[in-house]
Structures are given as structure tokens and as C-alpha cells.
C-alpha positions in Angstrom: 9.4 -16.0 -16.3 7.5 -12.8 -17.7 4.5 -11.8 -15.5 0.9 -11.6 -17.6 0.2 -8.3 -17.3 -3.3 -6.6 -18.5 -2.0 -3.0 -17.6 1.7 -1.9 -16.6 2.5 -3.1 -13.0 5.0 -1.0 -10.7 6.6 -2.7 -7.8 7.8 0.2 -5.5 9.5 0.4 -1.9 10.0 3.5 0.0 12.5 4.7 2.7 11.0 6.9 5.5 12.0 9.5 8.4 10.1 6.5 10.8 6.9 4.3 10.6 3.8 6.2 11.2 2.4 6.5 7.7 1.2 10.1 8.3 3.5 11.6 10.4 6.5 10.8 8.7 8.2 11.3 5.6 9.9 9.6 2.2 13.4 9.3 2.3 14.2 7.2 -0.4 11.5 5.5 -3.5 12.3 3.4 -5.8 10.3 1.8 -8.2 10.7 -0.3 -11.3 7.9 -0.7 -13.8 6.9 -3.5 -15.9 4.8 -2.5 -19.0 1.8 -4.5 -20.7 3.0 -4.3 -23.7 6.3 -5.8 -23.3 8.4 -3.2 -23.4 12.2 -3.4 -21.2 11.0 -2.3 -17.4 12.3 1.2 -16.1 13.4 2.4 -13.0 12.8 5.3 -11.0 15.2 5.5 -7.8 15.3 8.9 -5.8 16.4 10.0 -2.1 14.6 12.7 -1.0 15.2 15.4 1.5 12.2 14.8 4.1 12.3 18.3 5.6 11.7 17.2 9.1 14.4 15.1 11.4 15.3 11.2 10.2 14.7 8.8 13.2 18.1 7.2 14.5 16.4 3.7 14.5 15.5 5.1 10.3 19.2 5.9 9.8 20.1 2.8 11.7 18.4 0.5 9.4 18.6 2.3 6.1 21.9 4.0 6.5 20.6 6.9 4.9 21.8 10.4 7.3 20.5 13.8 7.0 23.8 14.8 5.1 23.2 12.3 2.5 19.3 14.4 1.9 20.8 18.1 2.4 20.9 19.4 -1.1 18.5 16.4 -2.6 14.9 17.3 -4.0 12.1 17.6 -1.4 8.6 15.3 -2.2 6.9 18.1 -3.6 9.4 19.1 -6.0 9.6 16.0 -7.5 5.7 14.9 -6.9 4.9 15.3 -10.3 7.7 12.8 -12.0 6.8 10.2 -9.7 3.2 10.7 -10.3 3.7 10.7 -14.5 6.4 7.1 -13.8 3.3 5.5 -11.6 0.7 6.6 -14.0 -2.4 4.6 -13.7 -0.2 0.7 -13.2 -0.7 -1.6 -11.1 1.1 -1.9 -7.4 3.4 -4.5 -6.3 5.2 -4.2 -3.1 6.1 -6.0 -0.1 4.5 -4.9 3.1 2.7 -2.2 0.7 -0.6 -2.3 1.4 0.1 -1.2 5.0 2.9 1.1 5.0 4.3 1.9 1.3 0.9 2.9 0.0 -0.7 4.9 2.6 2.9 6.5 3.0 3.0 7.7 -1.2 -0.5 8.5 -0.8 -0.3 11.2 2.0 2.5 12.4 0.2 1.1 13.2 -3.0 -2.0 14.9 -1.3 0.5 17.1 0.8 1.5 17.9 -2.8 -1.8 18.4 -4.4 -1.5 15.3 -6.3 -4.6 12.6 -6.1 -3.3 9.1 -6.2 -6.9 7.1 -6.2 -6.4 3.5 -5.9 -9.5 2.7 -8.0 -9.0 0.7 -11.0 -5.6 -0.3 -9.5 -4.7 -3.6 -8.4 -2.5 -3.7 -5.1 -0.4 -7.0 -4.8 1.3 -7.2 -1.7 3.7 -10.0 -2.1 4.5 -10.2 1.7 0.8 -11.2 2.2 0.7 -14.0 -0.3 4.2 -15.3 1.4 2.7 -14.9 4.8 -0.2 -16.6 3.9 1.8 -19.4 2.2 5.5 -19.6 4.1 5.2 -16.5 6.9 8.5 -15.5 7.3 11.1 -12.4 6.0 11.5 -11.0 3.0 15.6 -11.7 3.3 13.9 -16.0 4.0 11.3 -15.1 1.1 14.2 -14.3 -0.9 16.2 -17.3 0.4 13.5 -19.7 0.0 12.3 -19.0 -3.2 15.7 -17.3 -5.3 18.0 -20.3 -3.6 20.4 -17.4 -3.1 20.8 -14.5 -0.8 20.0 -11.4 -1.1 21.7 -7.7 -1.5 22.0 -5.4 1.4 18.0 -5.2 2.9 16.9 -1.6 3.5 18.2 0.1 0.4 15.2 0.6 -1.4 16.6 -0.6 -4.7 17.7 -3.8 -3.7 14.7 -4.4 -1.6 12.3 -3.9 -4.8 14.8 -6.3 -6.9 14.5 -8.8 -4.4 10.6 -8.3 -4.1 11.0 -9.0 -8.1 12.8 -12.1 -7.6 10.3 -13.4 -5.1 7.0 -12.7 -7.0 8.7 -15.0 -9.8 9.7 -17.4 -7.4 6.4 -17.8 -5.8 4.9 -18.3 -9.3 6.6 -21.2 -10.2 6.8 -22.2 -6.9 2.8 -22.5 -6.4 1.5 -23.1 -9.9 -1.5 -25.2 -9.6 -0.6 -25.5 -5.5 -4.4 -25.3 -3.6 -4.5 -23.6 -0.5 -5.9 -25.7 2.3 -6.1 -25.3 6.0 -8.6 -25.3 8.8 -10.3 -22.2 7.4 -10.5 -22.4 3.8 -10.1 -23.6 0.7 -8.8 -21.7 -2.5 -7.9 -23.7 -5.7 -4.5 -22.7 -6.9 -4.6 -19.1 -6.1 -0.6 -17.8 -7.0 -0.9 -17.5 -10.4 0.5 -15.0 -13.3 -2.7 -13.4 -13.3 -2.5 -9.3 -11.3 -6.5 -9.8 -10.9 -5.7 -13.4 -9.0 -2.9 -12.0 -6.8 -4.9 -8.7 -6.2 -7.7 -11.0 -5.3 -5.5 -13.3 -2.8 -3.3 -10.5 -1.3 -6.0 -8.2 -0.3 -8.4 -8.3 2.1 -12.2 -8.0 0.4 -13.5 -6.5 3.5 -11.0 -3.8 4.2 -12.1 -0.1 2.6 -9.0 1.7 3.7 -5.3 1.0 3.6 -4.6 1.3 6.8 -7.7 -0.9 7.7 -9.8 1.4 9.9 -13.1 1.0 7.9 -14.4 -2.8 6.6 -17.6 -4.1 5.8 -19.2 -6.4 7.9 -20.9 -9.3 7.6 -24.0 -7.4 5.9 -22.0 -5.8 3.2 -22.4 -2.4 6.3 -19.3 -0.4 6.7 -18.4 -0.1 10.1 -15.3 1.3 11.8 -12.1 -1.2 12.9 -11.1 1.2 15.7 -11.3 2.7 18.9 -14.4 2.9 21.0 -17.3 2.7 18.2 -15.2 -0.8 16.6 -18.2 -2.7 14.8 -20.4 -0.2 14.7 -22.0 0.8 11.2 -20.1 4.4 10.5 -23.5 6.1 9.2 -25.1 5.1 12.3 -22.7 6.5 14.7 -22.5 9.9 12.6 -26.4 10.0 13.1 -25.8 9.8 17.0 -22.7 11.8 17.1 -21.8 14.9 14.6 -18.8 15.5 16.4 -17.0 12.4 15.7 -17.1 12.9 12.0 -15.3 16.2 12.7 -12.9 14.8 15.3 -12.0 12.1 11.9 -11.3 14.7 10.1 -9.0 16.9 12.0 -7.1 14.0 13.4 -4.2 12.0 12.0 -6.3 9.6 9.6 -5.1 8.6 5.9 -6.5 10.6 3.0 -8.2 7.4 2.7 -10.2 7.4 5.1 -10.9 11.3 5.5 -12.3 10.9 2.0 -14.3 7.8 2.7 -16.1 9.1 5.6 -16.9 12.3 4.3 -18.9 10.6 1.3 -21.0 8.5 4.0 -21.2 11.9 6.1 -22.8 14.1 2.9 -25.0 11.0 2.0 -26.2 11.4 5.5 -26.9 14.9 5.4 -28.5 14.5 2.2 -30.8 11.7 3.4 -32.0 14.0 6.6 -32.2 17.5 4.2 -34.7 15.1 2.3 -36.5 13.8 5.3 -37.1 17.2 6.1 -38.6 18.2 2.8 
């Protein structure tokens, strides 16, 4: 099966020193990318020297050891390759939306490089299994391949298996509804980026790593901590201070850049007030 692509889609894993997407740091990407226009996929697949200390439960689980990194590029040296192989495709992952993503993205703004998801569509194939078989992505592969997979953790093999998957849940769930207590969607898996975008995604997230939605009124409020459901413009209003404590802490470039568009509309709306 050959996916129906509008734009050039890149299916990507990364490798990292642990699993806080802004303290830590790339270890390994790989990324293979399938183009619109039919051309053979390429592959990009680079270990990376992280510059800070590799978690022993990280080298436990990808095998990859500080030696292995010593004399290899650091992020920021190779930023700009990786930026030109992504260019403005599509992104396919599994677990991407919450770890693989937010991850690339602080590291390309450490290295002055803006990676906007707008105008991207992000397909996160380990929402659309959860959603229809929740289980692993060595079971995804399983279920849907009939075969096992390569050795899990190397970044390569885990993108090739993602591959395999996507394809598998295609045929698998062509012209398969989704039904359950909660909803009804008419055959949403189908070779259509827009249609899995639109089914792996969360409409009312804003951010990545899901600390801003929309509520029910279309109002972006926070997901977090003690101001959760409360509409973000209204609790800058209140508290100035909060906005700055955002922005000096450990939130996503997401985010940071999110609120401070709400917190300049703000200040414009009361500099006009005041006029």
C-alpha cells in the first residue's frame, strides 16, 4: 500500500538522555520521508552527542553509552541538515505528539532554528492504535504486520516498524466505524494525512505537551497546576507575575510563545482602555 499524500510526510523517532522533553537531550533521530510526488522515501539516521550525562535507565533501554556519542556531532552542529530533511512535511510518529515533537522542537530553538507546527499535520499512530487496539508498539506491530518486530529502542527499527503499522492499520480499518459509549466517527483510518491528523489529535489541545486547551466556549484556559480551567487571559489580568513565572520556568517553546501572544493582546487591550 502507498499512503495518499498531499505534501511529503516524515515519520521520525528520537533517542534521548531521559524523558522530560525539556530537560533532556537527543541521542539518536531517525527519520524516513515519504514524498508527494512519488519519489523513493529517504532516510536520515544520526546519533548525536547530547553534551550532558545519558540516564542509565536511557542506556539501559536503548543501548546507546556515552562512548558510542564521544566524537559524534552535537544537535546544534547538525540542526540545520535535519531542519532542510524535515522541511515543511508532514509528522508521523508513534508516541510523537507527546514526547518526539516537543523534544525536536526545544532542540531546534536551543539552536536558533523555528520548527512551527502550523500548516503541518501531526499523526501519532500510537493514538489511533490506542484508540482502536490500546496496546504496544512491539503488539501493534504483532497484530497488524503478523510478524515480529526488530530490536525496539533503536530508533531505526522503531520508525520501520511505525511504517509497517500505519499500513497495517489502513487496511486493517478501511471503512471500519468507530463506535463506543462516547461517540461515533464513520470510518475514520483512512489513507487520507488530513483524516488521521484529524483522528489522532486532540482538537482542543493548543500545546504539545497539553498544558493550554480550549474549553467548552472555544476560551483557552490552562490544563495545569493551581489556575487548571481557568481562561489564561483572565488569570494574567489578576496576576502579572504568573505570566513571568511561565516564562522563566521549564515550559515548551510551545507554550512560552502561546502565552506571550495572549499576554501582548492583553497589554494592548488595557494601553487602549487607557486611551
Amino acid at each position: 500500500m502507498e499512503f495518499n499524500l498531499e505534501k511529503d510526510l516524515c515519520f521520525f523517532d528520537i533517542e534521548a538522555t531521559g524523558l522530560h522533553v525539556i530537560r533532556e537531550r537527543i541521542i539518536q533521530i531517525a527519520i524516513k520521508k515519504f514524498f508527494a510526488d512519488g519519489r523513493p522515501a529517504a532516510i536520515y539516521n544520526q546519533l548525536i552527542n547530547p553534551g550532558i550525562p545519558i540516564s542509565q535507565e536511557a542506556m539501559d533501554i536503548t543501548g546507546i553509552t556515552p562512548a558510542m556519542l564521544r566524537n559524534k556531532p552535537t544537535f546544534q552542529q547538525v540542526a540545520k541538515e535535519i531542519y532542510a530533511f524535515f522541511g515543511n512535511a508532514d509528522l508521523a510518529g508513534y508516541n510523537s505528539n507527546r514526547f518526539d515533537i516537543p523534544m525536536l522542537m526545544e532542540e531546534f530553538d536551543r539552536s536558533g532554528f523555528e520548527f512551527s507546527l502550523e500548516g503541518r499535520r501531526t499523526i501519532d499512530v500510537q493514538r489511533i492504535f490506542y484508540r482502536m487496539e490500546p496496546r504496544t508498539l512491539k503488539a501493534a506491530h504483532r497484530f497488524y504486520v503478523g510478524a515480529e518486530m526488530g530490536n525496539s529502542h533503536d530508533a531505526m527499527n522503531d520508525v520501520e516498524a511505525t511504517v509497517a503499522v500505519l499500513k497495517g492499520q489502513l487496511e486493517r480499518y478501511e471503512g471500519q466505524d468507530l463506535v463506543d459509549d462516547e461517540e461515533f466517527i464513520e470510518a475514520p483510518v483512512k489513507n487520507d494525512m488530513r483524516a488521521l491528523h484529524e483522528f489522532s489529535n486532540d482538537p482542543s489541545m493548543l500545546d504539545v505537551t497539553q498544558r493550554l486547551k480550549y474549553n467548552a466556549n472555544g476560551v483557552i484556559v490552562f490544563n495545569f497546576g493551581k489556575n487548571q480551567g481557568r481562561p489564561v487571559k483572565e488569570v494574567f489580568s489578576e496576576d502579572q507575575d504568573y505570566y513571568h513565572w511561565i516564562i522563566k520556568k521549564e515550559f515548551s517553546v510551545q507554550v512560552k510563545s502561546i502565552v506571550k501572544k495572549i499576554y501582548q493582546e492583553l497589554e494592548e487591550s488595557l494601553s487602549n482602555d487607557e486611551q
